[in-house]
C-alpha positions as CSV (number, residue, x, y, z in Angstrom):
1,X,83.1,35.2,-46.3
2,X,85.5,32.6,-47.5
3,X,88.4,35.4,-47.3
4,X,87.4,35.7,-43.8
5,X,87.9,31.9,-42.9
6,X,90.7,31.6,-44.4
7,X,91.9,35.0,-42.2
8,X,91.3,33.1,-39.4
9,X,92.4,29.9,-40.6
10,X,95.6,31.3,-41.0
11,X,95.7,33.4,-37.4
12,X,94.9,30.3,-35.8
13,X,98.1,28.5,-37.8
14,X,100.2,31.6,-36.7
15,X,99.3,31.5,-32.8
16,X,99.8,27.8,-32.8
17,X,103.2,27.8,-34.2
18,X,104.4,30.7,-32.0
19,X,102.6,28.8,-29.2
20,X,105.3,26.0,-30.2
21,X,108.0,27.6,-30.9
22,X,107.8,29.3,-27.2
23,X,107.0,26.0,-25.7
24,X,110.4,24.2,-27.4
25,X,112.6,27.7,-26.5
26,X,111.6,26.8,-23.2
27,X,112.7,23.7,-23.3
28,X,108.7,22.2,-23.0
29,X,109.7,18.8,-25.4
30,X,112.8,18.3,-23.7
31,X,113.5,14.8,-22.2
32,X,116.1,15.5,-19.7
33,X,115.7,14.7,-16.2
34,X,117.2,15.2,-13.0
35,X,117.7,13.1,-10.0
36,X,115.5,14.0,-6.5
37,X,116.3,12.7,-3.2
38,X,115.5,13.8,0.2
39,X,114.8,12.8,3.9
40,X,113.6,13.0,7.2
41,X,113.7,11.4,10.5
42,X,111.9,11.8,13.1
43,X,111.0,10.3,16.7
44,X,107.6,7.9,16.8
45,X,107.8,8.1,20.0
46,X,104.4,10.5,20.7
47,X,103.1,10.2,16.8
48,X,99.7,8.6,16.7
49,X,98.6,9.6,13.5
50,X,100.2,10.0,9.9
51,X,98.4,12.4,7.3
52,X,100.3,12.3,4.0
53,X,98.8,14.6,0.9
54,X,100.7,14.4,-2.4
55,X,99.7,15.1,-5.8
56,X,101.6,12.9,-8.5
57,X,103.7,11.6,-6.6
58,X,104.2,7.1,-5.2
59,X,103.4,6.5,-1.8
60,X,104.8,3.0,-0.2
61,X,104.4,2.7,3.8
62,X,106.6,-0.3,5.4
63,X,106.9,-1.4,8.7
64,X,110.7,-1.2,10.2
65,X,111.8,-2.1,14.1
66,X,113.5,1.1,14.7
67,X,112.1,3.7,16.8
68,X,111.9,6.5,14.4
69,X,109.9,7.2,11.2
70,X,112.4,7.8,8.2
71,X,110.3,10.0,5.1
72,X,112.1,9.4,2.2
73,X,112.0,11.0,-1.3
74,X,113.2,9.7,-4.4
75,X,113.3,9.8,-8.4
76,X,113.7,11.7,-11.4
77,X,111.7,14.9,-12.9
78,X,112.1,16.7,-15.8
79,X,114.6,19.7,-15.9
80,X,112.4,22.2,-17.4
81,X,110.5,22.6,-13.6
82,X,112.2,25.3,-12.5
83,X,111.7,24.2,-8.7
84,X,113.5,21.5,-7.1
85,X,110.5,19.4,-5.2
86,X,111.3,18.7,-1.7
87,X,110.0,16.9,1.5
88,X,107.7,18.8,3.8
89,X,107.3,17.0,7.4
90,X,106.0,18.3,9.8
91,X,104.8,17.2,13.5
92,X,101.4,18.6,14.9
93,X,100.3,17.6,18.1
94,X,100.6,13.7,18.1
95,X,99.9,14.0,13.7
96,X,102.7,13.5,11.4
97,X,102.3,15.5,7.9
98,X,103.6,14.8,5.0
99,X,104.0,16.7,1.8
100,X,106.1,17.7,-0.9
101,X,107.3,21.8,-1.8
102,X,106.7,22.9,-5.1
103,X,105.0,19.9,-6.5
104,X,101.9,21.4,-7.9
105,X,104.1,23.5,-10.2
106,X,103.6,20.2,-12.3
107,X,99.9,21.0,-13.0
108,X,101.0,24.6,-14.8
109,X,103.7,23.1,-17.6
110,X,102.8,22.7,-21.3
111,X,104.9,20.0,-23.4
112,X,106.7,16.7,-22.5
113,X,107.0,16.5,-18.4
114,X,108.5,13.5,-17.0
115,X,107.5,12.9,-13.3
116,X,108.5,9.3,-11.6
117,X,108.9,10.3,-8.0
118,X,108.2,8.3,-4.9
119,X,107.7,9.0,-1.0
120,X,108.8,5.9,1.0
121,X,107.7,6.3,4.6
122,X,109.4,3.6,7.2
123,X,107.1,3.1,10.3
124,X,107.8,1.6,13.5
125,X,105.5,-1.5,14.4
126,X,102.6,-0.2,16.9
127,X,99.0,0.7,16.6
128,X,98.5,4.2,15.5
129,X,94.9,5.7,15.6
130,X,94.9,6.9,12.1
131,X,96.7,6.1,8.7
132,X,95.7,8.7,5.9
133,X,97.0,8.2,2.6
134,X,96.3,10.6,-0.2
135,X,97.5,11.2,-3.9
136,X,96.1,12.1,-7.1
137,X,97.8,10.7,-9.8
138,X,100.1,8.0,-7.9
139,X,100.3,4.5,-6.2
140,X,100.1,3.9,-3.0
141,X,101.3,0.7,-1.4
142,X,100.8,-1.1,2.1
143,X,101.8,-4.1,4.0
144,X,101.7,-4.7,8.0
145,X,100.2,-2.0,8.9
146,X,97.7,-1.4,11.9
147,X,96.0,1.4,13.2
148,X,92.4,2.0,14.8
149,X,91.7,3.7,11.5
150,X,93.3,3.1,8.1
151,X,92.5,5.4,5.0
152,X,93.7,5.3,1.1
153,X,93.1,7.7,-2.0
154,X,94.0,7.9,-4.8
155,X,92.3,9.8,-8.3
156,X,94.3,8.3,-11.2
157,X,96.7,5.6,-9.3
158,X,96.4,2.3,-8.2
159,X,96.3,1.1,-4.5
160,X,97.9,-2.2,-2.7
161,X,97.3,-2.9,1.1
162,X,98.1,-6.6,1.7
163,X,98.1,-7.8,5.7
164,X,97.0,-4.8,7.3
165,X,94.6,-4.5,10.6
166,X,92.3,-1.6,11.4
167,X,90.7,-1.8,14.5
168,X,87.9,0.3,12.9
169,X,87.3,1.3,9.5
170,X,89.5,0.6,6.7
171,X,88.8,3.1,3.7
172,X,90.4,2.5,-0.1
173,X,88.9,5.0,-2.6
174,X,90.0,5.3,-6.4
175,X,88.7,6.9,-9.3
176,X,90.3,5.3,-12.3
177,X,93.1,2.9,-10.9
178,X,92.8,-0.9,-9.5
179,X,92.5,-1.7,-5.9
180,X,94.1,-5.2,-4.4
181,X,93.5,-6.2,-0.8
182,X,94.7,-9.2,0.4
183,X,95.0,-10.5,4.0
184,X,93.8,-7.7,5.8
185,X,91.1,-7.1,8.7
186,X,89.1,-5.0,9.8
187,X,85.8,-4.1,11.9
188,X,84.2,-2.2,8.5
189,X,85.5,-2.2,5.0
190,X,84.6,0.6,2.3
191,X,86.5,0.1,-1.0
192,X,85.1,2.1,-4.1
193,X,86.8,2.2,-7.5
194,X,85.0,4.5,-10.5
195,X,86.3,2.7,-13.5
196,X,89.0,0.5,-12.1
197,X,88.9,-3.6,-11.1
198,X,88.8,-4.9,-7.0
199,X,90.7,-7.4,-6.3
200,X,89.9,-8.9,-2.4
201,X,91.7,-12.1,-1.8
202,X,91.4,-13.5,2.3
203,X,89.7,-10.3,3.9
204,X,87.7,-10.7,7.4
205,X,85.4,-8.3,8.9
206,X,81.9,-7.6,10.4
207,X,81.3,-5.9,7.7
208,X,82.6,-5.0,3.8
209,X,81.4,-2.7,1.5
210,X,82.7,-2.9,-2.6
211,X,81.5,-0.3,-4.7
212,X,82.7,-0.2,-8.6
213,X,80.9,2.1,-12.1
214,X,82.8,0.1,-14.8
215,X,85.1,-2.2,-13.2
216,X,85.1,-5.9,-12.4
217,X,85.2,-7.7,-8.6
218,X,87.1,-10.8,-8.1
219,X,86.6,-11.1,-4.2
220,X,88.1,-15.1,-2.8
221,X,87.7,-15.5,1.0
222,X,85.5,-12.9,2.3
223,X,84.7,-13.8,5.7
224,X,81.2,-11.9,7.3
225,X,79.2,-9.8,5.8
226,X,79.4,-8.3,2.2
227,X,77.7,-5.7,0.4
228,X,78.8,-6.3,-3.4
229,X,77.9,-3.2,-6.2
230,X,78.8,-2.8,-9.8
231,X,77.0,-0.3,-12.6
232,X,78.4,-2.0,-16.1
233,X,81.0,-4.8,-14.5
234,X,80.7,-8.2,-13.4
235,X,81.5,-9.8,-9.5
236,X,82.9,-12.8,-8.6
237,X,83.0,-14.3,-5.6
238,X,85.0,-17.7,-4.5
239,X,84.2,-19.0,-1.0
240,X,85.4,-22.0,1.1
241,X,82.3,-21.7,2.8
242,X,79.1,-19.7,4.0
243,X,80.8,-17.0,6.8
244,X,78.4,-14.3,6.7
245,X,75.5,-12.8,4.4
246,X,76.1,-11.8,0.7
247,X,74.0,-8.6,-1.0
248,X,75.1,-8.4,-4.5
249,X,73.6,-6.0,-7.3
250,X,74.8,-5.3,-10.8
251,X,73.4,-3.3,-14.0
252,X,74.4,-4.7,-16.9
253,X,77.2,-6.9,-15.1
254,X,76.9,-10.8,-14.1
255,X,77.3,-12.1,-10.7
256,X,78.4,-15.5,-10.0
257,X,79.2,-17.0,-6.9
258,X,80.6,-20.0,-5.8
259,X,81.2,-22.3,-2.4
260,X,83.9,-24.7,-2.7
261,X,82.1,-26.4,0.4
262,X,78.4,-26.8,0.3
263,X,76.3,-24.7,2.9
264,X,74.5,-26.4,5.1
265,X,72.2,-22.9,6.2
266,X,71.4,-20.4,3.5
267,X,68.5,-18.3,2.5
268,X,68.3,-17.6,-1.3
269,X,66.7,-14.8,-3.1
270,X,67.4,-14.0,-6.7
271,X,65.6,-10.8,-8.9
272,X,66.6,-9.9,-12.7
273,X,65.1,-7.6,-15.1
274,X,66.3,-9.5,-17.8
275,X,68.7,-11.9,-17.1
276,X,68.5,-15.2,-15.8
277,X,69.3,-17.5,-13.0
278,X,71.4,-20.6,-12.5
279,X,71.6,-22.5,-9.8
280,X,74.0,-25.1,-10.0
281,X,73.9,-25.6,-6.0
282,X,72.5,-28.6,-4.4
283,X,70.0,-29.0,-1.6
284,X,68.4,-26.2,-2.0
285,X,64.3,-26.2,-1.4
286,X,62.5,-24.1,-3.8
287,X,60.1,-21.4,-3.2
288,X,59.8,-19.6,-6.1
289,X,61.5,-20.8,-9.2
290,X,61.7,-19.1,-12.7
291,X,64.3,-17.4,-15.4
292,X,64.2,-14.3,-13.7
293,X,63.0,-14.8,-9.7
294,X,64.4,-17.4,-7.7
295,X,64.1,-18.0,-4.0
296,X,64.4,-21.0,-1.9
297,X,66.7,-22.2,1.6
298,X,68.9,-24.9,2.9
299,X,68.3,-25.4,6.3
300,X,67.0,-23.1,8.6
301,X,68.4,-20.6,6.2
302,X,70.5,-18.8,9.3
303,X,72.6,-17.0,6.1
304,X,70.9,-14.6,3.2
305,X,72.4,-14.5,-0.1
306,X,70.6,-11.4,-2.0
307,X,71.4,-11.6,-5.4
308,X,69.9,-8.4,-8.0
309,X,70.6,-7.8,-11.7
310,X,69.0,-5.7,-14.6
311,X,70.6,-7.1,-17.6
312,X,73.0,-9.8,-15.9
313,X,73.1,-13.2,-15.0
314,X,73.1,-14.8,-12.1
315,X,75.3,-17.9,-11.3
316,X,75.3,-20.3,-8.0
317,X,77.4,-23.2,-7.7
């Protein structure tokens, strides 16, 4: 039996070295790169939405005067893929897609592969009806954008949309990267991040929707309604002042919220497992009370704050 172990033992050693030794004759642990650039242009003039679908690769949209979209591509890759990556736009109807040839050959490589590529896309100021940003394992960045509907994803990377308008809904989805928003409106919000942090700084809308597993919020200047959840991480939220009601819930995460100017209509109403309440907030007339169920109002209570934890805290200044 011990003969036969080591048998294998000794296979397995064998495969793994050719496995190796193919890998570096290919060139699979090289570092050398090569340069990629490409671009497009194309008329605006009946474009009303933009779909872009990449897999690895940067996406940054910025706002330019002229009258045409410019698709740029730029960066290095490793020499080993065989294929050069190139830009793929094409115009459908009044929908601009973009996409790259030959990019998913990075999925199918064994050993070091360097990828730092990024699609810059230059869009003239108007409102389009649809933004749709998409990529795996890269960044996307926006500023100044507007469109009826405005739409972010990204698995791996992390996303930035500062000063941005969406007459509609404005989606931002990640997996495992960070999401910051700051000075941006909208009718609806939806931001969701698996493992990763929100960072909302100045946002207005009817509505706004957070949604985080294992991340923290830091949200500063929400203005109307908001709809706060995180599984393990904590939320924080810094007001001037009541503008609109606040549902938060947490698992094992704390939630503290503060109002740099005191309310002067609110509707309290606080339930933990096990953790506790603390109300550092003046005025407020008590209902109910106790470490772990606190309601009460100031005023006529025109605003609800909703606040929910298992194993949290919760904090009101």
């Amino acid at each position: 039996m011990k003969k036969f172990v080591y048998l294998l033992l000794v296979m397995f050693a064998i495969g793994v070295t050719g496995t190796l030794l193919s890998v570096s004759a290919a060139g699979g642990f090289s570092l050398d790169t090569y340069s990629v650039s490409d671009k497009e242009v194309i008329s605006a003039q009946d474009i009303q939405r933009i779909s872009v679908d990449l897999s690895s690769t940067d996406i940054t949209v910025i706002p330019t005067e002229d009258k045409e979209i410019t698709v740029e591509l730029e960066g290095k890759i490793s020499k080993k893929l065989k294929k050069k990556i190139e830009l793929v736009v094409k115009e459908s109807g009044k929908t601009l897609k973009v996409g790259l040839r030959n990019e998913n050959q990075i999925k199918f490589n064994i050993g070091v592969l360097i990828v730092d590529t990024k699609v810059n896309i230059f869009l003239p100021e108007k409102l389009y009806e649809s933004i749709d940003l998409t990529t795996s394992s890269g960044d996307i960045t926006i500023q100044d954008l507007e469109g009826k509907g405005l739409s972010l994803k990204a698995s791996s990377g992390d996303i930035v949309a500062e000063n941005s308008k969406a007459k509609e809904t404005f989606k931002i989805k990640t997996s495992s990267g960070e999401i910051t928003s700051k000075n941006n409106e909208a009718d609806r919000f939806e931001m969701s991040a698996s493992s990763g942090d929100l960072l909302v700084v100045d946002q207005k809308a009817i509505e706004t929707v957070l949604e985080t597993s294992s991340g923290e919020m830091k949200l500063e200047n929400i203005i109307g309604g908001l709809s706060a959840q995180a599984s393990s991480g904590d939320i924080f939220v810094v007001n001037e002042e009541v503008a609109g009601n606040i549902h938060a819930d947490t698992s094992s995460g704390d939630i503290k919220i503060e109002f740099v100017n005191k309310p002067t209509s609110l509707a309290l109403e606080f339930r933990g497992s096990s953790g506790e309440g603390n109300i550092g907030l003046e005025g407020l007339h008590y209902d109910e009370k106790n470490e772990h169920e606190i309601s009460g109002k100031i005023g006529s209570g025109k605003y609800q704050l909703i606040a929910n934890t298992n194993s949290g805290d919760f904090y009101l200044d």
